[in-house]
DRENMIVO-270518 format. One record per residue: residue number from 1; residue in one letter; y, z, x of N, C-alpha, C in turn; chain. Coordinates in nm, 3 decimals, m for minus. Atoms other than C-alpha are relative to their C-alpha. Layout:
// DRENMIVO-270518
NUM|A|Y|Z|X|Y|Z|X|Y|Z|X|A;
...
//
This chain:
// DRENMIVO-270518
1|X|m0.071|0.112|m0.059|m9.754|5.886|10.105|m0.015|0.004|0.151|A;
2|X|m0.012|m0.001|m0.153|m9.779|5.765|10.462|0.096|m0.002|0.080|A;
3|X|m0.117|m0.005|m0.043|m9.518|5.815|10.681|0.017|0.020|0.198|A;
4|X|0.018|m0.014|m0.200|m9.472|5.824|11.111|m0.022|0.129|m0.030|A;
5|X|m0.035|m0.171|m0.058|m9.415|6.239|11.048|m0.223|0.039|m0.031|A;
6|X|0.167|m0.043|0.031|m9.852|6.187|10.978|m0.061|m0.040|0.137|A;
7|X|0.079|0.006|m0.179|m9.874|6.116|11.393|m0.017|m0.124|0.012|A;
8|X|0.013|0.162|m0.068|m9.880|5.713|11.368|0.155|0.018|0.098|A;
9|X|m0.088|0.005|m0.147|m9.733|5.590|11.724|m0.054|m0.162|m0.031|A;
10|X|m0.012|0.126|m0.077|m9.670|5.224|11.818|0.078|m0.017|0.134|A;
11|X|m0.062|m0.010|m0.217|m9.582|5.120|12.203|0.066|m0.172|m0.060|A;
12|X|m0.068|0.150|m0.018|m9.315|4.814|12.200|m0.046|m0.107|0.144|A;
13|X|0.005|0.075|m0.106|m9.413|4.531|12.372|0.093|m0.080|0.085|A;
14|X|m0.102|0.112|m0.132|m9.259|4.328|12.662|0.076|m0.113|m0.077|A;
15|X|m0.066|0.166|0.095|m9.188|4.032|12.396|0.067|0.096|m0.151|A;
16|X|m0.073|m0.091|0.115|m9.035|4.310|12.143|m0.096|0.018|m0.116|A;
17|X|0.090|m0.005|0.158|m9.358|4.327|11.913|m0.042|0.123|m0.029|A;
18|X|0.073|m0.072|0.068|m9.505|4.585|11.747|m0.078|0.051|m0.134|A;
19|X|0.057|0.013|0.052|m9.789|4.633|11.583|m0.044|0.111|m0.137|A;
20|X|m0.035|m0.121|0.111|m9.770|4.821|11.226|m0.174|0.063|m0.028|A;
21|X|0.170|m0.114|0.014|m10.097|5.103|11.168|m0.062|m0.065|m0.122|A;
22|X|0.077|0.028|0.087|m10.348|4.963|10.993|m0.015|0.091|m0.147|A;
23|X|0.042|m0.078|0.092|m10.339|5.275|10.767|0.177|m0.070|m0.120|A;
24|X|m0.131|0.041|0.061|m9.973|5.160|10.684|0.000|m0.107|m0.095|A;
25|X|0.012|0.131|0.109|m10.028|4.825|10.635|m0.092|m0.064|m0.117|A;
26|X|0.060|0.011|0.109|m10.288|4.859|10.384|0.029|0.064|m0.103|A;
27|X|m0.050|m0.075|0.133|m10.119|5.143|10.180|0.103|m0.108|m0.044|A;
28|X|m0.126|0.064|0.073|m9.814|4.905|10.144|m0.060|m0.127|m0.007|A;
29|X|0.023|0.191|0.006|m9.994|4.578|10.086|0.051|m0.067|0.070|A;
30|X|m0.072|0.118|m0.105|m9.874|4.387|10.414|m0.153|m0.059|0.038|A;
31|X|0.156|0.078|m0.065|m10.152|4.108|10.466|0.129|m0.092|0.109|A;
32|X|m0.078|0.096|m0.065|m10.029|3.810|10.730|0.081|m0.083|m0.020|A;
33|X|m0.130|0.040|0.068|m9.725|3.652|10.685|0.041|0.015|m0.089|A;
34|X|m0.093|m0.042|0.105|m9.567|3.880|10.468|0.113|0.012|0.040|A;
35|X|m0.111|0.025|m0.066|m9.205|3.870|10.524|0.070|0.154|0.030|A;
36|X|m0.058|m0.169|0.000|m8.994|4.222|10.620|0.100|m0.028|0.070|A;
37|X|m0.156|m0.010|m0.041|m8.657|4.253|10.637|m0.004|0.136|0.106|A;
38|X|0.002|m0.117|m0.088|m8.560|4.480|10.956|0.198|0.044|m0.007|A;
39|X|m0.105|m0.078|0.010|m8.269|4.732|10.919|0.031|0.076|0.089|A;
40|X|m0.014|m0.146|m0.130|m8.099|5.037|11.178|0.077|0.078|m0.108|A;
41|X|m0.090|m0.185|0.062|m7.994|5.357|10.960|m0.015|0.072|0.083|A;
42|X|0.020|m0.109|m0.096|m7.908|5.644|11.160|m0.096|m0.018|0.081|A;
43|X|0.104|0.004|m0.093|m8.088|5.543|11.422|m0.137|m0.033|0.022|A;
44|X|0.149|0.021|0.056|m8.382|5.438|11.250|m0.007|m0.120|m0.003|A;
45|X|0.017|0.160|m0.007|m8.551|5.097|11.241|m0.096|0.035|m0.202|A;
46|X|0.054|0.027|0.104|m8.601|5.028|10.846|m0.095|m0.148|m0.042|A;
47|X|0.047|0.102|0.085|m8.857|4.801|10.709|m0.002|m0.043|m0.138|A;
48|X|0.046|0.027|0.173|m8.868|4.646|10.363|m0.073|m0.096|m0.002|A;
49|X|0.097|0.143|0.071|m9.134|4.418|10.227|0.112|m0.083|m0.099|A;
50|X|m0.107|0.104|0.056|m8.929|4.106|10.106|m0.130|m0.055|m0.099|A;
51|X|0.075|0.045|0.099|m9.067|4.017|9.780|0.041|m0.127|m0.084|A;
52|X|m0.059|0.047|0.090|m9.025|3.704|9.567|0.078|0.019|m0.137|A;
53|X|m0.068|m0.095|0.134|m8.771|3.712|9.312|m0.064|m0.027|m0.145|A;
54|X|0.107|0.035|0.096|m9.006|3.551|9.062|m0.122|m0.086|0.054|A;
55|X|0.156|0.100|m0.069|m9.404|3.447|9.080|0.085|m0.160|m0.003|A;
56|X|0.030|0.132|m0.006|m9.295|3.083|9.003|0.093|m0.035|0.181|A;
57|X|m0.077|m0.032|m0.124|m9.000|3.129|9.291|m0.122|m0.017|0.120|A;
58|X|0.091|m0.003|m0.123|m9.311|3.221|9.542|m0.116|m0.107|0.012|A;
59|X|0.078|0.108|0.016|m9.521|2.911|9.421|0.081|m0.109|0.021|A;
60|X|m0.052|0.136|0.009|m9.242|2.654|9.430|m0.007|m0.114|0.106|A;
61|X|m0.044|0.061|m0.085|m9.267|2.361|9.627|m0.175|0.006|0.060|A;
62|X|0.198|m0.015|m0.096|m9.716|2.441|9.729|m0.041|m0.212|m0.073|A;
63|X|0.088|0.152|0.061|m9.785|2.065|9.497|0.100|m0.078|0.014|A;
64|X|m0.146|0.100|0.022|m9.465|1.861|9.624|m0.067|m0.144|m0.087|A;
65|X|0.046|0.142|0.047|m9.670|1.531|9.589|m0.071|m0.015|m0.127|A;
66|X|0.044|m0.008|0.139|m9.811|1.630|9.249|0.050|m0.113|m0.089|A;
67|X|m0.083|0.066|0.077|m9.741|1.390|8.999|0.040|0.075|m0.117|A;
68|X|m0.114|m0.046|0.105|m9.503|1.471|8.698|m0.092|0.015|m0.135|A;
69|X|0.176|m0.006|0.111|m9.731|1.586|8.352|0.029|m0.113|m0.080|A;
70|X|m0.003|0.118|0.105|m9.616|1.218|8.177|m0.085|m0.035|0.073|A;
71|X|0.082|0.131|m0.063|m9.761|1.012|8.463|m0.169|0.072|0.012|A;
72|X|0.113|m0.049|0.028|m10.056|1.256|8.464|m0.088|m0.044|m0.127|A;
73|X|0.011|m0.004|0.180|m10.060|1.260|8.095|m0.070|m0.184|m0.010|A;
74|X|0.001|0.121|0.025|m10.068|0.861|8.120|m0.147|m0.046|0.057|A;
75|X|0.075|0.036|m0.110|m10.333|0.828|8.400|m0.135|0.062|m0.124|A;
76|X|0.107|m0.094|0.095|m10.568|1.075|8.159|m0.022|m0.101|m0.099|A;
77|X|0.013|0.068|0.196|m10.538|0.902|7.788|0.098|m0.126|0.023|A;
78|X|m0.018|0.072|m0.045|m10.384|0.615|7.920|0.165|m0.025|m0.084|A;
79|X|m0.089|m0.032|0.082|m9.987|0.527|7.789|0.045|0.010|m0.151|A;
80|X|0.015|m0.020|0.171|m9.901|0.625|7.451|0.085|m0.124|m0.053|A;
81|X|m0.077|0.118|0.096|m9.776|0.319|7.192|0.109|m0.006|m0.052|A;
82|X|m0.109|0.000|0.113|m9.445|0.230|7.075|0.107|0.109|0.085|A;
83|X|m0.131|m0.053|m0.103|m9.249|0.443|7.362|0.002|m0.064|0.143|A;
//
């Protein structure tokens, strides 16, 4: 496991950023705009990777203007008879 006590150093910047070790952010799967909750325990600055609480949860809302699967349905095989 990777951990700061393996000699990673970051320097805080002037605008409060800092930049997480490449070795880090590939063991823990952080690509760009992943979200991370920031914590202080004892003195410590905690990160957590904020994860969706379900896949559909982290998809909702990407096809707003989608249409609905009737009017799809309709547009395809055109409307069905007698409804």
């Amino acid at each position: 496991m990777l951990s700061y006590n393996d000699g990673m150093k970051a320097t805080l910047s002037e605008r409060g950023q800092v930049v997480i070790p490449k070795a880090l952010r590939d063991g823990l799967g952080l690509r760009p705009g992943a979200e991370l909750e920031i914590t202080a325990e004892k003195g410590r600055l905690v990160f957590t990777k904020v994860m969706p609480t379900d896949p559909v949860s982290a998809v909702w809302g990407l096809l707003r203007d989608a249409p609905d699967a009737d009017s799809l349905l309709d547009d395809l095989r055109g409307p069905v008879d007698g409804l």
